[in-house]
TORSE-839542 format. One record per residue: x, y, z of N, C-alpha, C in turn. Coordinates in pm, whole numbers, plus 32768, in hexadecimal, padded with zeros to 4 digits. Layout:
XYZXYZXYZ/...
This chain:
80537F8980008000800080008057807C8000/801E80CA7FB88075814C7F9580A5819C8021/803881A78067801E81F280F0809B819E8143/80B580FE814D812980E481AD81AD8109819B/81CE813F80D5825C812C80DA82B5819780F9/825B821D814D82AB824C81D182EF8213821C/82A581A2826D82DC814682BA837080E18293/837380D9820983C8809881E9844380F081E3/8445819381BF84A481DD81BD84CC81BF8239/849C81D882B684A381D183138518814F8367/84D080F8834485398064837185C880598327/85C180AA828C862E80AF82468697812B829E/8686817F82E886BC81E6834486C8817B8389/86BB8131840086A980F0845C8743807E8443/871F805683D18797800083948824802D8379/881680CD835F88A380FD832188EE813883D1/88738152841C88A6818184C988E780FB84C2/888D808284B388EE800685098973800084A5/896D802284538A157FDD84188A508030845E/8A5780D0845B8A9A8136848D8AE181218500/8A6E810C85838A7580DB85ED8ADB804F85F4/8AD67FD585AF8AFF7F6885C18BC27F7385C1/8BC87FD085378C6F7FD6850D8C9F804E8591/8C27809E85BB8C7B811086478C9580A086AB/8C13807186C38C5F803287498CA27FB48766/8CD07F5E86E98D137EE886CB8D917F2D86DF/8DA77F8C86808E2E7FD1869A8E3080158761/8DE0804687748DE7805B87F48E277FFA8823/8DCA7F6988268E257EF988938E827ECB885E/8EB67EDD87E78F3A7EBB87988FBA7EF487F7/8F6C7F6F87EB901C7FE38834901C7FF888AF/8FBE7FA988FC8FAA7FA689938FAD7F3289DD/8F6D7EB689A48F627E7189F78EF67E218A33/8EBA7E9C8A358E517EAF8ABB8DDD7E418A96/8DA37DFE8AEE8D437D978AF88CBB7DFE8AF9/8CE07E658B078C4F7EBE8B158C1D7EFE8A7E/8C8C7EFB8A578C8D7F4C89CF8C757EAA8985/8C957E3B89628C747DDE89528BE57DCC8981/8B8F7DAB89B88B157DA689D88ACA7E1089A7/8B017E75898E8AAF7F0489378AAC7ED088C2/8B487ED188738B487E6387C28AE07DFD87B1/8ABB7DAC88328A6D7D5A87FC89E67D8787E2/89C27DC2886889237DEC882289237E66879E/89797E7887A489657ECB871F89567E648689/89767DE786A989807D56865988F57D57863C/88AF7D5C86C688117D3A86C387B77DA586A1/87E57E2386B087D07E75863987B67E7185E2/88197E5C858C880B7E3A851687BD7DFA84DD/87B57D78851D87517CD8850286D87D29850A/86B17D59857F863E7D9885AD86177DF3852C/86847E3E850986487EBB84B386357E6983EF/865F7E2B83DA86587DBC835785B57D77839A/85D07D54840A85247CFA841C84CC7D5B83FB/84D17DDF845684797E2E845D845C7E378393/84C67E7B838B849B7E9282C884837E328266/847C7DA082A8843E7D52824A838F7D36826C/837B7D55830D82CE7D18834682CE7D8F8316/82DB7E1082F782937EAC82E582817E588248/82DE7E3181FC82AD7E31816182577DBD816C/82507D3581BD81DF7CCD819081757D1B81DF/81417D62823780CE7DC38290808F7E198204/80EA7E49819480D97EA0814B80737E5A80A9/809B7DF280CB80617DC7804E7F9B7DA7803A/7F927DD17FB97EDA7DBC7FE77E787D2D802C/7E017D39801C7DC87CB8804A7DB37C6B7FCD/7DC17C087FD07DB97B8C7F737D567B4B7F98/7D467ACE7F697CB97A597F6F7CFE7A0B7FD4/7D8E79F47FEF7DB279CA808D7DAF79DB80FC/7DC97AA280C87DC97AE9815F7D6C7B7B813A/7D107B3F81447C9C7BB3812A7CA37C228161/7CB47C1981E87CF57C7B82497D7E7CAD8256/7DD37CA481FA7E377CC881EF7E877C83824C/7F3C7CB4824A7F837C74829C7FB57CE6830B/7F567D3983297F777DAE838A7FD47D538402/7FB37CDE84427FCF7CB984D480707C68849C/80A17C9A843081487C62843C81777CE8845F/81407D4584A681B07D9D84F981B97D90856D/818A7D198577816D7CE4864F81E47C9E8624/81EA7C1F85DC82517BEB85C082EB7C1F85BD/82C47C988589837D7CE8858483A47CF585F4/832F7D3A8645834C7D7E86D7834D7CFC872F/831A7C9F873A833F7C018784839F7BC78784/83F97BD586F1846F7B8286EA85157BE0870B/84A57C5F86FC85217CCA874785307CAD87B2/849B7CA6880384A67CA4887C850B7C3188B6/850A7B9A885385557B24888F85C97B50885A/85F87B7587E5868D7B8787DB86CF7BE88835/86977C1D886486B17C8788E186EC7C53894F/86917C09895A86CE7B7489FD87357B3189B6/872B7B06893087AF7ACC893488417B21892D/880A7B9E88ED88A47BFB890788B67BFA8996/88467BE989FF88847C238A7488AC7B628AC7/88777AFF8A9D88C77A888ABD896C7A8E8A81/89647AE08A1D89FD7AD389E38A787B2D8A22/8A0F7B718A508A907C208A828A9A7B9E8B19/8A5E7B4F8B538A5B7B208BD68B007AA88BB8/8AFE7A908B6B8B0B7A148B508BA57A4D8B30/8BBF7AB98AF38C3E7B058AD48C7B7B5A8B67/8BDA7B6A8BB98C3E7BBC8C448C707B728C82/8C197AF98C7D8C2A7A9F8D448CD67A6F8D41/8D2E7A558CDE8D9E7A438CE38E2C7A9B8D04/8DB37B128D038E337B9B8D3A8DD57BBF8D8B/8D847B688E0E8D9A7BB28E8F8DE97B3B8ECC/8E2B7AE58ECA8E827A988EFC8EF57AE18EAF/8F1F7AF28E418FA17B418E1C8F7E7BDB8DE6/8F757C2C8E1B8F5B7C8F8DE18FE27CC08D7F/8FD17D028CF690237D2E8CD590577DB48CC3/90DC7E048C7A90907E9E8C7790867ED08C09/90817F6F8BFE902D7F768B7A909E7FF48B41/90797FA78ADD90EF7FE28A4E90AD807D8A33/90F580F98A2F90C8818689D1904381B089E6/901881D38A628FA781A48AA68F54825A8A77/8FB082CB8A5D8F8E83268A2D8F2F83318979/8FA782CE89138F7082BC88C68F07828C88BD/8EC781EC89368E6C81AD89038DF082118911/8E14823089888D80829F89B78D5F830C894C/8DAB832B89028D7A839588B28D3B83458841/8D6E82D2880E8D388272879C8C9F825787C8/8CBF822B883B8C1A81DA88748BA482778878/8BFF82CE888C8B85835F88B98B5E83BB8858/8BBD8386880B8B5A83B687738AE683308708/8B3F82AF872A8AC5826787378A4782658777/8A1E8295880A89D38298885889BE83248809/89DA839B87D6898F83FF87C4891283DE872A/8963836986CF892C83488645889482FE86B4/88A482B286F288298273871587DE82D98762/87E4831287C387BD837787E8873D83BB87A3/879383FE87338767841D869B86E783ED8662/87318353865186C582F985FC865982B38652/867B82AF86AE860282718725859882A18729/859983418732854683C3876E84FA83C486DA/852683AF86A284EA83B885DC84BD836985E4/84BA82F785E48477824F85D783E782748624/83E8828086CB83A082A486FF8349830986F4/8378837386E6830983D786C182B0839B8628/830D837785A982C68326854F826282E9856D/827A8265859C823A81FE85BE81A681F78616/81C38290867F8132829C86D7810A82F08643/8151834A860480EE839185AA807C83478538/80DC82BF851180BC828984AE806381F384C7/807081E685538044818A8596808A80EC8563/80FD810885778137806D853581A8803F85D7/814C7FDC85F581D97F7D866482347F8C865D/82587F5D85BE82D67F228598831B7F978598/83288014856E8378805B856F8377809D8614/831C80A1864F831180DC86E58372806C8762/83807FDF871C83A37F888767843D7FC48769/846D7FB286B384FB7FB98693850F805B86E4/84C580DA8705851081378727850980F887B7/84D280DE881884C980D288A3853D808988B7/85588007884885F67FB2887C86758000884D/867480A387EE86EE80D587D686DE811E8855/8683815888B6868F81C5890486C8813689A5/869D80DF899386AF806C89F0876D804A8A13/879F808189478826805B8938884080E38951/8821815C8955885C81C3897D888681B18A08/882D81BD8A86883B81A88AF9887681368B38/888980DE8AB988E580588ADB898A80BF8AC9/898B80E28A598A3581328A218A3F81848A8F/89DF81EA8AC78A0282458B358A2281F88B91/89FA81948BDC8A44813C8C308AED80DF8C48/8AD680C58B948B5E80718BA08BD481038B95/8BC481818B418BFF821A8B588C3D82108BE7/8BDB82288C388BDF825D8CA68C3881C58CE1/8C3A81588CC88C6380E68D348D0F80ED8CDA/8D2481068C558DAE81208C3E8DCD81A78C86/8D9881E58C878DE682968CCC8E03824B8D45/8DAF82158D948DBC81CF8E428E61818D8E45/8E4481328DE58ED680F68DCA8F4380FF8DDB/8F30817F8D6D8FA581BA8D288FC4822D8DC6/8F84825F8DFD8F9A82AA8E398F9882908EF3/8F8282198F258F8681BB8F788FEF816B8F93/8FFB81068F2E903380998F19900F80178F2B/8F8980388F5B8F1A7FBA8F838EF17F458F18/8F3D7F038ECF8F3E7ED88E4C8EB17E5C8E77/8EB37E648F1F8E417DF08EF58D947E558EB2/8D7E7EC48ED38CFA7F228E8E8D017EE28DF8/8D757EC18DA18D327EB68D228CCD7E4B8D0F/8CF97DB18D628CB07D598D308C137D618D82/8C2B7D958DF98BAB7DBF8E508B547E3E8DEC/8B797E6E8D8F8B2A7EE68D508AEE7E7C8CD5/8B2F7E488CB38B1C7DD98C318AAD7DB48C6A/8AA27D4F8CC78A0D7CDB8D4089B37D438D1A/89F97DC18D94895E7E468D73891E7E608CE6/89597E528C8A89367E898C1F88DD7E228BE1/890E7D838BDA88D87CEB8BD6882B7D168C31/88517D318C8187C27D438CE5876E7D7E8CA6/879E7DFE8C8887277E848C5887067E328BE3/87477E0C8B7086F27DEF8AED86B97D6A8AF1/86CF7D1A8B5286507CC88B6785E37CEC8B87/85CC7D538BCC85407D8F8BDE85017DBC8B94/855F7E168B3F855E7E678A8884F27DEF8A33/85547D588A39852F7CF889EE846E7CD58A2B/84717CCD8AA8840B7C7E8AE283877CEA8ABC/83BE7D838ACC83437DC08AB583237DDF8A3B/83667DB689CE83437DA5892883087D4A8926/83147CE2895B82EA7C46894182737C448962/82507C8C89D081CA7CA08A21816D7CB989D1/819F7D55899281427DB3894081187D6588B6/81A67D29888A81597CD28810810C7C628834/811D7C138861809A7BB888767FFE7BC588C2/7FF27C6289097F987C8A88F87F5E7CCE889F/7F9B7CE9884F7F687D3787927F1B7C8B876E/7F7F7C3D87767F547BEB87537EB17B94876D/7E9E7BC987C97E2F7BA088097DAE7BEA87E4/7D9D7C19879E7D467C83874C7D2A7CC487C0/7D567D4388007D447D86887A7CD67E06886C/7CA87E1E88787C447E9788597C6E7F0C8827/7C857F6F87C87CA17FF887CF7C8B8051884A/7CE080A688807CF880FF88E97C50812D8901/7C78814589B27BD1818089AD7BA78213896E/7C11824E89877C0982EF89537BDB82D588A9/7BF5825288457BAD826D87E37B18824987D8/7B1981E1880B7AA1818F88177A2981FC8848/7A4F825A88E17A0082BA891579EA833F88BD/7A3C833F88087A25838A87BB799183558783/79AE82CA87497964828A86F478D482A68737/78C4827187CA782E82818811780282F9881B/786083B18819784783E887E977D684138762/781583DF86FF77CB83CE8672774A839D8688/7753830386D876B782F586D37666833D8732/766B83678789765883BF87FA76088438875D/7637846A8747762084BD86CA75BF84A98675/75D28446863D7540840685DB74E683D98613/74ED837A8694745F837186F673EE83BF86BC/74118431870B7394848C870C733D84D88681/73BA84D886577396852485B0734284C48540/73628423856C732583FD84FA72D18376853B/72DD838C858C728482D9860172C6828F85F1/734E828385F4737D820285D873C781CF863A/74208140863D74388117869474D080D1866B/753480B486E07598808586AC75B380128746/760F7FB78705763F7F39877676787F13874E/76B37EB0876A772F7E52873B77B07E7A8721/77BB7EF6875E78447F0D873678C47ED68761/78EF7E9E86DA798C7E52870479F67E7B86CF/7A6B7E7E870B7AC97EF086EB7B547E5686DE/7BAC7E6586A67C237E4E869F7CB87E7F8666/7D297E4A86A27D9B7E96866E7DEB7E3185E2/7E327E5285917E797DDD855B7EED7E568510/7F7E7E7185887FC07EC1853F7F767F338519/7F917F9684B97F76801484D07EFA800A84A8/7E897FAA84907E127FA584437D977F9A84B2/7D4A7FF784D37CDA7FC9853A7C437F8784D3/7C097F3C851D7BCE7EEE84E67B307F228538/7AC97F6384EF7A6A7F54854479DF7F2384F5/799B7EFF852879177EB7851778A97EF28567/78347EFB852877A77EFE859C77397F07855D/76B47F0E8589763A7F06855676027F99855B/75C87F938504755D7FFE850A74D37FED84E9/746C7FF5855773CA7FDB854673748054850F/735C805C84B7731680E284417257809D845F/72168106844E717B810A8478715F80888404/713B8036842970E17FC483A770A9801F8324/706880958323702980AE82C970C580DF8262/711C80E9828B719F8131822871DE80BD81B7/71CA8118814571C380C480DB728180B680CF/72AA801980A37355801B809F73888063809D/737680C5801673DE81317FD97406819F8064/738081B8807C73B98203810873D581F081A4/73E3815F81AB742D813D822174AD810E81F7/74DE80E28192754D80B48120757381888114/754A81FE811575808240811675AF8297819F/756E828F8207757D82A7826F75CB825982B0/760B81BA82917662817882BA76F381AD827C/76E881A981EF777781F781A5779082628228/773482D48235776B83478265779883318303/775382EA8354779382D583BA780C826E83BF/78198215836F78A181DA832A790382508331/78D182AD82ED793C832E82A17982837D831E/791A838D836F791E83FC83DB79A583788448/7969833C844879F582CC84B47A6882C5846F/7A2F829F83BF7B0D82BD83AF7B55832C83A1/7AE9837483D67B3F844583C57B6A8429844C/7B5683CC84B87B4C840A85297BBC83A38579/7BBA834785397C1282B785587C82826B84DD/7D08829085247D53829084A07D60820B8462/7D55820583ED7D79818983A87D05811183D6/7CAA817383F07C5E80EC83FD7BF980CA836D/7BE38013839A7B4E7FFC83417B027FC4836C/7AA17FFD836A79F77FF3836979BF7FA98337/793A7F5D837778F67F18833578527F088396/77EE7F428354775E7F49839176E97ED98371/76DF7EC383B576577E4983AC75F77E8F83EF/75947E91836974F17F04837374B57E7A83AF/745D7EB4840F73CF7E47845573477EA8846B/72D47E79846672797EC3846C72577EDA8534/72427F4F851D72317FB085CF71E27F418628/716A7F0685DC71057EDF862A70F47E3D863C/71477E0485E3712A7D3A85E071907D418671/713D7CEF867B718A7C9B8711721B7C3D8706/721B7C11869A72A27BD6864673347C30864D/73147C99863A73607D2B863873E07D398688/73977CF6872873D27D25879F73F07C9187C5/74087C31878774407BA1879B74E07B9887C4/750E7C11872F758B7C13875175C87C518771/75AA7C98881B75E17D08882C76797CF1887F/766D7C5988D476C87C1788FA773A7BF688B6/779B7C0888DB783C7BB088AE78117B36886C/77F07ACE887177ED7A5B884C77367A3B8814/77537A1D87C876DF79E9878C76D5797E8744/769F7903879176AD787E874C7634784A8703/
């Protein structure tokens, strides 16, 4: 769809931060040493992965509905943001797995001036690109890109940590802080990981649209009530990636001939997608007065 391949500019930025990022702070732990600056290189690894996932579920999310997927493939941006979320835990099983051997030997750290300036202009590129992703992503309503900025701002405050645990170092001599800043850093992006993981498999769960839209939508009917006798129920709302999904009935007086409950449905159709982004609509007319009408006003109807 024409309208997503913003989104795709987007993940393609996301991709050129992670290379940027990957060659600063590889070279960082090249000319240092440091197990902290090592554990930064890596998640910037998962970066990357992360930011290639993200721009391939944004292009299969993007493509139209077919006779397979009638509904499109909006819900492969839960997927991006899920498997970020697990490659996340595994960067931070790996930074664990690289410290625990230098707090029994700690070692020290090579040009500890240079690395910090390498890593802090890395941390300024994500910085950068995080705050962009994010603001995008709530604008445009896409996970996948809101997921990928929350784990560059996750690796910012990870880089400000391992910064600050080489200055300690270097300026201490406490060589055991590097591999103890590494654990810390292992810690924080497991949580990074757990609360992506969360959020995508509740997308997944067809979760309702926010109440602030929904309390737009009852608005609208609130509105036509009175003006024309009519009646509305069933309203069901869902999310799938940036696409809201809504449904409901509308009961028009028995004597109203199709054309104009078929036109009074278009317009209140019209009035919800001015008002609810990216959403689609769909109305099922019933007559005001059969008793049949109000069968299905319940969740489940067997």
């Amino acid at each position: 769809m024409a309208a997503d391949r913003p989104l795709e500019r987007y993940a393609w930025i996301s991709v050129a931060a992670a290379l940027a990022t990957i060659a600063l702070k590889a070279f960082a732990w090249q000319v240092t040493g440091s197990v902290g600056m090592l554990s930064d290189a890596l998640e910037s690894l998962i970066n990357l992965a992360a930011a290639l996932l993200a721009l391939s579920m944004l292009r299969l999310a993007a493509l139209p509905p077919d006779e397979a997927h009638p509904y499109g493939r909006f819900k492969a941006e839960y997927f991006a943001s899920g498997i970020e979320g697990a490659l996340i835990v595994f960067a931070a099983v790996s930074i664990a797995i690289a410290a625990a051997p230098r707090l029994a030997a700690p070692q020290p750290i090579e040009a500890p001036l240079l690395g910090i300036a390498l890593s802090a202009l890395a941390t300024a590129i994500n910085l950068g690109i995080g705050l962009l992703l994010i603001s995008a992503g709530r604008r445009m309503h896409s996970i996948a890109l809101e997921a990928d900025g929350h784990h560059l701002m996750s690796d910012v405050w990870t880089s400000v940590g391992v910064i600050a645990g080489v200055a300690l170092v270097a300026a201490t001599g406490w060589l055991i802080l590097d591999p103890l800043i590494a654990l810390a850093v292992a810690i924080q992006i497991v949580w990074t990981g757990a609360v992506l993981m969360r959020r995508s498999f509740a997308g997944l769960l067809d979760a309702a649209i926010p109440e602030a839209e929904r309390a737009e939508i009852e608005k609208i009917f609130a509105e036509y009530r009175p003006r024309y006798g009519v009646e509305f129920h069933a309203l069901r709302t869902r999310q799938a990636g940036a696409r809201r999904f809504i449904s409901f009935h509308l009961l028009v007086p028995d004597a109203w001939p199709v054309d104009r409950a078929h036109q009074l449905s278009e317009e209140v159709e019209e009035r919800i997608r001015s008002l609810v982004p990216n959403a689609i609509t769909f109305c099922h007319l019933e007559p005001i007065s059969h008793p049949s009408s109000y069968d299905d006003i319940k969740l489940e109807r067997w």
